[in-house]
Phi, psi and omega in degrees: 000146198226119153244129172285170186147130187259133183250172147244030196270152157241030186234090192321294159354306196261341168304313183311303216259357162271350181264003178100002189262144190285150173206112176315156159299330201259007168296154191242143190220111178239166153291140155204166198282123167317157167229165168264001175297358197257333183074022152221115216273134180097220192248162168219152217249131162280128172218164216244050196307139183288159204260113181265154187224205148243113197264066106040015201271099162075044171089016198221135170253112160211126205305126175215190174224157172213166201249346212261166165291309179214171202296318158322307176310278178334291220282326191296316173291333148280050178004073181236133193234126167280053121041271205247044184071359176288162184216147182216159193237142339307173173302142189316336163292330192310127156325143177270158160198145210304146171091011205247177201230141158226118175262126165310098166240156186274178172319145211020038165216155179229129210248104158287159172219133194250203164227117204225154214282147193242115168295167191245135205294133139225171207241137193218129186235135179303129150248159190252359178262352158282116160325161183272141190073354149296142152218160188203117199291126155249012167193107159322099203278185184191127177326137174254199193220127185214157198254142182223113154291131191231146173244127179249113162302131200212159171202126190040041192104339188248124159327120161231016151173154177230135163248125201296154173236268168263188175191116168236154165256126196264312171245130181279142167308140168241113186318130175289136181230117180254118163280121172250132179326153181204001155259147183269112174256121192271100101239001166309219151264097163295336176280346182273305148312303173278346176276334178296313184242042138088031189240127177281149163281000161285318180249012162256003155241022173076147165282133192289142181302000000 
């Protein structure tokens, strides 16, 4: 999108943000010379949207935006420095991309990630080609599967807590479908019936004269 507007302002930043475009701290907003294959005449202001991600520091997730490439880069621009044993995930080469998590962890913690089984939903539908109090499986359900990140804390060696990060589902669970009956058949045992839906045979043929 392209908006025009003549400034004498000399701050591309504040140019922007008089033509209405929102801007995060970390958008780089610079001049540059116009053309006319462009239908601009003069300087035109650039701008450089911040990449946003989740910055994770010691199990506390917080929504930021960065300018850097990659995970080195990051870590130089929000001047976070490893020290003291801390570590960070992914490695330091990794590309940044949007939306993505990168964690800070101290010392004796680690970020697991296991596979672990998803129960399966059931589902249960009237059928009319059943007797009442029938049921019958029309679909087997079968478990899915979801990979769960945990960030774990240790001291000498020993688990002193884990915490859920993430959760994705790798296979969806396939729902069980139970048909339950929902016809009565009155050609049956009618005392039998009515005693099943709590009706005495005394007061379902009234009292006698």
């Amino acid at each position: 999108n392209k908006t025009v507007t003549l400034t004498a302002q000399k701050s591309a930043r504040v140019v922007a943000q008089a033509a209405g475009l929102k801007m995060n701290p970390e958008d780089a907003a610079n001049f540059a010379q116009g053309n006319i294959s462009e239908n601009v005449i003069g300087e035109k202001v650039v701008l450089a949207r911040a990449t946003p991600i989740t910055l994770n520091l010691y199990g506390n997730p917080i929504p930021t935006y960065t300018q850097a490439t990659t995970v080195a880069k990051l870590l130089n621009e929000k001047h976070i420095e490893l020290n003291n044993g801390e570590t960070v995930n992914p490695v330091p080469d990794t590309p940044i991309t949007p939306n993505m998590q990168v964690f800070i962890l101290s010392k004796g913690s680690q970020l697991i990630t296991t596979q672990e089984n998803v129960p399966f939903p059931t589902e249960t539908v009237n059928d009319i080609t059943l007797s009442f109090g029938t049921t019958v499986v029309r679909q087997q359900g079968a478990p899915g599967k979801q990979a769960v990140t945990y960030l774990i804390n240790s001291k000498d060696g020993v688990e002193t807590s884990r915490k859920v990060i993430q959760q994705a589902i790798i296979q969806a669970p396939v729902p069980q479908i139970v048909a339950r009956g929902a016809t009565i058949d009155i050609n049956g045992d009618k005392t039998s019936i009515m005693a099943a839906a709590g009706i005495s045979v005394l007061h379902a043929h009234g009292p006698k004269n």
